[in-house]
N, CA, C and O atoms as CSV, one atom per row, in Angstrom:
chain,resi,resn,atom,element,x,y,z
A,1,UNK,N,N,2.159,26.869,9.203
A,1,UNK,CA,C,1.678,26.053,10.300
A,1,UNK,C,C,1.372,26.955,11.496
A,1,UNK,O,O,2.262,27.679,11.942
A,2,UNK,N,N,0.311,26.942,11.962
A,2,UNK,CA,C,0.060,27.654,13.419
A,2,UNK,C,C,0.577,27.247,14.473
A,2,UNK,O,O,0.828,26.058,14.669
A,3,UNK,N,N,0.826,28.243,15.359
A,3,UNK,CA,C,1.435,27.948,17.048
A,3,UNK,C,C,0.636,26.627,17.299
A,3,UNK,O,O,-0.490,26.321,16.908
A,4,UNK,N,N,1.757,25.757,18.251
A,4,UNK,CA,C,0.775,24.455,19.027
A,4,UNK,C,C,0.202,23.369,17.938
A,4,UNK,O,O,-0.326,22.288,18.197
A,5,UNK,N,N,0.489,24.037,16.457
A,5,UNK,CA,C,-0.333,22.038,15.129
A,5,UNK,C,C,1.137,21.958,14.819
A,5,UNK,O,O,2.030,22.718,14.444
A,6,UNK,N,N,0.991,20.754,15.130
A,6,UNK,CA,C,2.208,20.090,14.852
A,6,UNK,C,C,1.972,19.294,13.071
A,6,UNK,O,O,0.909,18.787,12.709
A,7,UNK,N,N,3.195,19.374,12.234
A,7,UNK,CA,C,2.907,18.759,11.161
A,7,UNK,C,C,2.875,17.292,11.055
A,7,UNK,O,O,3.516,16.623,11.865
A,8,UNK,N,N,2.074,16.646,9.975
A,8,UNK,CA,C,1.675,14.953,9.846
A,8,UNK,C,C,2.728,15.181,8.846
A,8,UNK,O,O,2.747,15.858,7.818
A,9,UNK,N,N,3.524,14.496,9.374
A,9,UNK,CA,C,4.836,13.975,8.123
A,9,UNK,C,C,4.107,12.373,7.555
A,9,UNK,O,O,3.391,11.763,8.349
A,10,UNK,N,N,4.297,11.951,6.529
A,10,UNK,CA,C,4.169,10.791,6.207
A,10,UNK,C,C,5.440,10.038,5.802
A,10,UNK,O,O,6.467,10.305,5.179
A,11,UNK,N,N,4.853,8.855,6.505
A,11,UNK,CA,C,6.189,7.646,6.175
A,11,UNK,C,C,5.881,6.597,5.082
A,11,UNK,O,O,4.747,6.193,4.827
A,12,UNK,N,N,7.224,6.131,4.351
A,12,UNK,CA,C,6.747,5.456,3.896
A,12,UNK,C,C,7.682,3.706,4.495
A,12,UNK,O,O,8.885,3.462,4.598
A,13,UNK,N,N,6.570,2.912,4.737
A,13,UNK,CA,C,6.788,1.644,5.080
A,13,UNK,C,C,6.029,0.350,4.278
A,13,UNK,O,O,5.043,0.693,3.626
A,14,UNK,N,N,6.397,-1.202,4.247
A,14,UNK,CA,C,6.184,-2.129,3.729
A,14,UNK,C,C,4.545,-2.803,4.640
A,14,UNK,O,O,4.586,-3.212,5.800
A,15,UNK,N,N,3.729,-2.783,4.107
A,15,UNK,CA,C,2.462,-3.553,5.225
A,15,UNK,C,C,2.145,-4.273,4.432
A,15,UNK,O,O,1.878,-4.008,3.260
A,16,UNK,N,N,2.121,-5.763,5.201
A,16,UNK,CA,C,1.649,-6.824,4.364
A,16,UNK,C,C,2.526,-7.017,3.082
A,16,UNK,O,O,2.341,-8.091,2.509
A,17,UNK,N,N,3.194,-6.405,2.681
A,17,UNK,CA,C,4.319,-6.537,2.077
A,17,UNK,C,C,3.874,-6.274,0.627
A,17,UNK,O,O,3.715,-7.036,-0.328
A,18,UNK,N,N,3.724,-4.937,0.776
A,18,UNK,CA,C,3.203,-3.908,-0.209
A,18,UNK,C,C,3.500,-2.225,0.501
A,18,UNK,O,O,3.243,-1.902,1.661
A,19,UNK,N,N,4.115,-1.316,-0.593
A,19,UNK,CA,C,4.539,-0.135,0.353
A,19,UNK,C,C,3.217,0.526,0.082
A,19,UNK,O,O,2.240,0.364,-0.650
A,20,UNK,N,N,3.715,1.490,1.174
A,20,UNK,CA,C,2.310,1.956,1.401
A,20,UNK,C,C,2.867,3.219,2.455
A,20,UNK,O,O,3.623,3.019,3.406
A,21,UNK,N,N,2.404,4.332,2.121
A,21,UNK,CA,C,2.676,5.545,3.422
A,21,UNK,C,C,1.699,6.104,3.996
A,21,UNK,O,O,0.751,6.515,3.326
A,22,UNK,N,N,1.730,6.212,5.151
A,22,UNK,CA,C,1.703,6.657,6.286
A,22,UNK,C,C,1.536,7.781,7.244
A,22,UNK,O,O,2.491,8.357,7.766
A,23,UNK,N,N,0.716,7.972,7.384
A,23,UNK,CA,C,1.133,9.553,8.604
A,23,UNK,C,C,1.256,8.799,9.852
A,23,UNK,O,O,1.798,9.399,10.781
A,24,UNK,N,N,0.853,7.582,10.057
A,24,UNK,CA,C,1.020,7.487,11.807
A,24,UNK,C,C,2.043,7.294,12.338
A,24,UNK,O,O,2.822,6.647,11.638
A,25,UNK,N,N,2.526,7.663,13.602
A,25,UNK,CA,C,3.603,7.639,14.445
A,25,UNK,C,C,4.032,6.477,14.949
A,25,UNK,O,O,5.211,6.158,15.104
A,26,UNK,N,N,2.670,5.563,15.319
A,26,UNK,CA,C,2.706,4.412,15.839
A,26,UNK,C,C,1.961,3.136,15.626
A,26,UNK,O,O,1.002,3.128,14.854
A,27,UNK,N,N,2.283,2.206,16.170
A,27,UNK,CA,C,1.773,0.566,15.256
A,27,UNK,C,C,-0.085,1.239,15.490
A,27,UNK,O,O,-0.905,1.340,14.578
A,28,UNK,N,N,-0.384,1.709,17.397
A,28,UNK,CA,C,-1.386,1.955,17.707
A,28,UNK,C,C,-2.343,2.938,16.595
A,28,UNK,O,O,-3.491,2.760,16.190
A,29,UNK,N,N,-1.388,3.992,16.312
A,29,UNK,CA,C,-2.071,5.127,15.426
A,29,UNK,C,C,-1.971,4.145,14.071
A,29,UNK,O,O,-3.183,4.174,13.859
A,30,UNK,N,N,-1.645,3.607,13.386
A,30,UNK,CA,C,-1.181,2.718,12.095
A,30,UNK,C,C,-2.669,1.900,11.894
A,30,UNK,O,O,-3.355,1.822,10.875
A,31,UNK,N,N,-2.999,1.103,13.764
A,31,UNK,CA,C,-4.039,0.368,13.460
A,31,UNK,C,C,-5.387,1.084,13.690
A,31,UNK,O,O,-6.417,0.409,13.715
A,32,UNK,N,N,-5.429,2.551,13.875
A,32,UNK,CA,C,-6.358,3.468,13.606
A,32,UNK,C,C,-6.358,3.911,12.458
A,32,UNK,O,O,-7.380,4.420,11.998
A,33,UNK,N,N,-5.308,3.825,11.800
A,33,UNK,CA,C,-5.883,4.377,10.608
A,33,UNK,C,C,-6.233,4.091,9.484
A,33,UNK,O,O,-6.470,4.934,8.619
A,34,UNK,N,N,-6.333,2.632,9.296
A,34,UNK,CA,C,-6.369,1.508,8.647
A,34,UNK,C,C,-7.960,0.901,8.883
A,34,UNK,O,O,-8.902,0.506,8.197
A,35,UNK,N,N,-7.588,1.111,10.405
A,35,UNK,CA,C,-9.544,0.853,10.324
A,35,UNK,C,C,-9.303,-0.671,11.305
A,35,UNK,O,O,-10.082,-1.622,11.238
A,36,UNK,N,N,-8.258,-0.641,12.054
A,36,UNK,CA,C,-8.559,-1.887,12.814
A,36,UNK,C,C,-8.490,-1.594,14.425
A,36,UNK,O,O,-7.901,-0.696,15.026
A,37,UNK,N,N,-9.547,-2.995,15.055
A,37,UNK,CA,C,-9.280,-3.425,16.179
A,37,UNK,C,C,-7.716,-3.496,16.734
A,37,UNK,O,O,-6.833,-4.025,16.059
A,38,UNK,N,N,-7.504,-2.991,17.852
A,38,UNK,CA,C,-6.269,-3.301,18.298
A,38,UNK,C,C,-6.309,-4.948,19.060
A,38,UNK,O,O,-5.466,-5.845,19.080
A,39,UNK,N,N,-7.727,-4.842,19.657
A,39,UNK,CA,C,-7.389,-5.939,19.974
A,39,UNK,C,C,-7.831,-7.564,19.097
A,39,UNK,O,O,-8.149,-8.692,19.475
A,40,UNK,N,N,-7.725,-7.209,18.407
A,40,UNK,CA,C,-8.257,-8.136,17.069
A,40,UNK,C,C,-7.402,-8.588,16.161
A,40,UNK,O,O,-7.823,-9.378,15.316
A,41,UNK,N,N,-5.796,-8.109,16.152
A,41,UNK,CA,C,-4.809,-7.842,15.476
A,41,UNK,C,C,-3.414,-8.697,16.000
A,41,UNK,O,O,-3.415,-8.771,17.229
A,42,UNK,N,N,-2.377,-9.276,15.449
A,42,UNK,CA,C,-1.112,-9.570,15.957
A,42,UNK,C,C,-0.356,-8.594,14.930
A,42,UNK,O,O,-0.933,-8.355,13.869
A,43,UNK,N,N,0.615,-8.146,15.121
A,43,UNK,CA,C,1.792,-7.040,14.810
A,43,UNK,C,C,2.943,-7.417,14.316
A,43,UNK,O,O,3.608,-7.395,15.352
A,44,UNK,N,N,3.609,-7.720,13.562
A,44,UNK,CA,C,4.901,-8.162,13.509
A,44,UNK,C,C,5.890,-7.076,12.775
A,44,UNK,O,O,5.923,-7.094,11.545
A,45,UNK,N,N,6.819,-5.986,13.602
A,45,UNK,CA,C,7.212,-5.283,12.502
A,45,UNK,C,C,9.274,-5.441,12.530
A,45,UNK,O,O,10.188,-5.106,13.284
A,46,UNK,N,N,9.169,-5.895,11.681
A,46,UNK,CA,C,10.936,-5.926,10.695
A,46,UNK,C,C,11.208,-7.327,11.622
A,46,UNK,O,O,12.166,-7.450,12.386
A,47,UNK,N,N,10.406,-8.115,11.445
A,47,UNK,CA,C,10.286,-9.538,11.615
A,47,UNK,C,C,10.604,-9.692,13.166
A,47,UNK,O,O,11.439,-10.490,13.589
A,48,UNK,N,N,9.812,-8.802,14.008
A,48,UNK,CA,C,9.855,-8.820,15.709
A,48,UNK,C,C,8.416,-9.085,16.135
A,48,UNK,O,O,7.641,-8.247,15.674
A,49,UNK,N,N,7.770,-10.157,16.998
A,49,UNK,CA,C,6.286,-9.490,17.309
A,49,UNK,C,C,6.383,-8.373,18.205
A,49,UNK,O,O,7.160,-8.362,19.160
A,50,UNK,N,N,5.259,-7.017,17.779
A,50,UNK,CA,C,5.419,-6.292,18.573
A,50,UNK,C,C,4.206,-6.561,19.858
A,50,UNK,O,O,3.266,-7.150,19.326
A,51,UNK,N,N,3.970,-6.368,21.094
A,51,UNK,CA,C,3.420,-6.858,22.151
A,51,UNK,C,C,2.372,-5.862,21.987
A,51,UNK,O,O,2.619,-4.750,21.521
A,52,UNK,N,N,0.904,-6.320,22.449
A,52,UNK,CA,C,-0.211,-5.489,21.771
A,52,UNK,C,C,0.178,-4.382,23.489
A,52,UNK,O,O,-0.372,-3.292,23.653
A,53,UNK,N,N,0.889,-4.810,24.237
A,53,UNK,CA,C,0.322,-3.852,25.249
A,53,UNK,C,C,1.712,-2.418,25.180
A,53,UNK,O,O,1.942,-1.396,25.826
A,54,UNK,N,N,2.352,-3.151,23.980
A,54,UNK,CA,C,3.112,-1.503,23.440
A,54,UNK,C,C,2.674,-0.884,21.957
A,54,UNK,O,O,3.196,0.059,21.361
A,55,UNK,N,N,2.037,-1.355,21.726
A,55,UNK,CA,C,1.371,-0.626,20.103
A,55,UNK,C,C,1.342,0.954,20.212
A,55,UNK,O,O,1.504,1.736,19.275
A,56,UNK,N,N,1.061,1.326,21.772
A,56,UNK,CA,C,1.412,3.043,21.743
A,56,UNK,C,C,2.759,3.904,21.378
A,56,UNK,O,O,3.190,4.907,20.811
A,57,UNK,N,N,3.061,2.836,22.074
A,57,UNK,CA,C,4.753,3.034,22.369
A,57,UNK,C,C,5.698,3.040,21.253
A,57,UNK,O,O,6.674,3.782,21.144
A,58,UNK,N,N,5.282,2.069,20.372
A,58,UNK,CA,C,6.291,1.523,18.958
A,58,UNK,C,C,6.003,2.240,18.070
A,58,UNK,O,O,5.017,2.501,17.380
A,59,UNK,N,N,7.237,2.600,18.197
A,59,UNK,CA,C,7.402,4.282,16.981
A,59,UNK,C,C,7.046,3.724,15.558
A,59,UNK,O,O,7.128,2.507,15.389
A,60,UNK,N,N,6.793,4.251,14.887
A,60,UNK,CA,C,7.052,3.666,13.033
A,60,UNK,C,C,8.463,4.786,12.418
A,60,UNK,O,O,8.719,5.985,12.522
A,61,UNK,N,N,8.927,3.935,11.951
A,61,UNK,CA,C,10.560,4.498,11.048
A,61,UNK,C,C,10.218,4.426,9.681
A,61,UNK,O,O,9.274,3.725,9.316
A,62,UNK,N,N,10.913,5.100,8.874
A,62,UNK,CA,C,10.368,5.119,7.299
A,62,UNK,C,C,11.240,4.139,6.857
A,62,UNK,O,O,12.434,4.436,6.895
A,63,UNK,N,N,10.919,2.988,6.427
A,63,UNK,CA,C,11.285,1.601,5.763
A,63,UNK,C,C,11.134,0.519,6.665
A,63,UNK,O,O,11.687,-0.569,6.513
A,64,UNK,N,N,10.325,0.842,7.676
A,64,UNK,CA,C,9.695,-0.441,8.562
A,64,UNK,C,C,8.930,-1.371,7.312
A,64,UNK,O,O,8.229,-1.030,6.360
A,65,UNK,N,N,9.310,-2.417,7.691
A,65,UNK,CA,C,8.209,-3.259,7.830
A,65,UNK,C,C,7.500,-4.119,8.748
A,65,UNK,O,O,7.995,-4.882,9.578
A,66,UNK,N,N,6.279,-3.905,8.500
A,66,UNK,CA,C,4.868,-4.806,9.275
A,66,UNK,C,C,4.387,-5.473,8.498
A,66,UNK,O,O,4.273,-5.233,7.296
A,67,UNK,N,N,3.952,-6.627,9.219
A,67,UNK,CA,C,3.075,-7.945,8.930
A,67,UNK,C,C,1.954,-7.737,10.056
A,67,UNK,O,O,2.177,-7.604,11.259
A,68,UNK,N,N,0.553,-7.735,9.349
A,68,UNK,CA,C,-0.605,-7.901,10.593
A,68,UNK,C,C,-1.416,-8.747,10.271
A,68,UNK,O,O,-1.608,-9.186,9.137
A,69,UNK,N,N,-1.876,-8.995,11.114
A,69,UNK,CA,C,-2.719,-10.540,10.794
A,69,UNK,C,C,-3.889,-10.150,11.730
A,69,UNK,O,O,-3.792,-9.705,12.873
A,70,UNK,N,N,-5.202,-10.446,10.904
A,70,UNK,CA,C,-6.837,-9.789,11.094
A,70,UNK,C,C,-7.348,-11.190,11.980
A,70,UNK,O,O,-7.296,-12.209,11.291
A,71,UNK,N,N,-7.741,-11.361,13.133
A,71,UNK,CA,C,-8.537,-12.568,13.505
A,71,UNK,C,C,-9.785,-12.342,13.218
A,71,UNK,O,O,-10.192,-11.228,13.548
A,72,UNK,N,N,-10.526,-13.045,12.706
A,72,UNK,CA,C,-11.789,-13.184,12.659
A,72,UNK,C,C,-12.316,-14.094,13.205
A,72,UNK,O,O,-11.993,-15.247,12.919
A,73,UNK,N,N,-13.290,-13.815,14.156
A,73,UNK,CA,C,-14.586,-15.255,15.246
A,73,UNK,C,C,-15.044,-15.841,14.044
A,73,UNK,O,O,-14.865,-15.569,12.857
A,74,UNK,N,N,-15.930,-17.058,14.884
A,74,UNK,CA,C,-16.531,-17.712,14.120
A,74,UNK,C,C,-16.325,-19.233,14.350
A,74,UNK,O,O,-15.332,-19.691,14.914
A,75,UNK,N,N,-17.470,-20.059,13.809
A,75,UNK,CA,C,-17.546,-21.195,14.032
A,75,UNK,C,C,-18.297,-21.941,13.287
A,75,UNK,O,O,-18.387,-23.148,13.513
């Protein structure tokens, strides 16, 4: 590893309730890497909602589980 790169550890956690691992740190990085809107999304992880205005903040632990739920518009 070079001075200053930090290593991508991967986690492994439950999403949607299927395991599945991980490199992200956080719900925020989790819903980047997955391919979603943050603000398009509700969060629920180890049966808590997490508040979209901490998704930076909320660490991921290896045996979390998350529940996310996709809104889609429309009429």
């Amino acid at each position: 590893m070079r001075r200053g790169q930090m290593e991508l550890m991967e986690i492994a956690i439950t999403l949607n309730g299927a395991p599945r691992s991980v490199r992200a740190a956080s719900v925020a990085e989790l819903l980047r890497e997955i391919g979603l809107d943050t603000r398009k999304v509700a969060v629920e992880r180890n049966e808590e909602i997490v508040p979209r205005s901490t998704y930076a903040q909320a660490a991921l632990a290896p045996g979390d589980q998350l529940e996310i739920v996709h809104f889609i518009g429309g009429g």
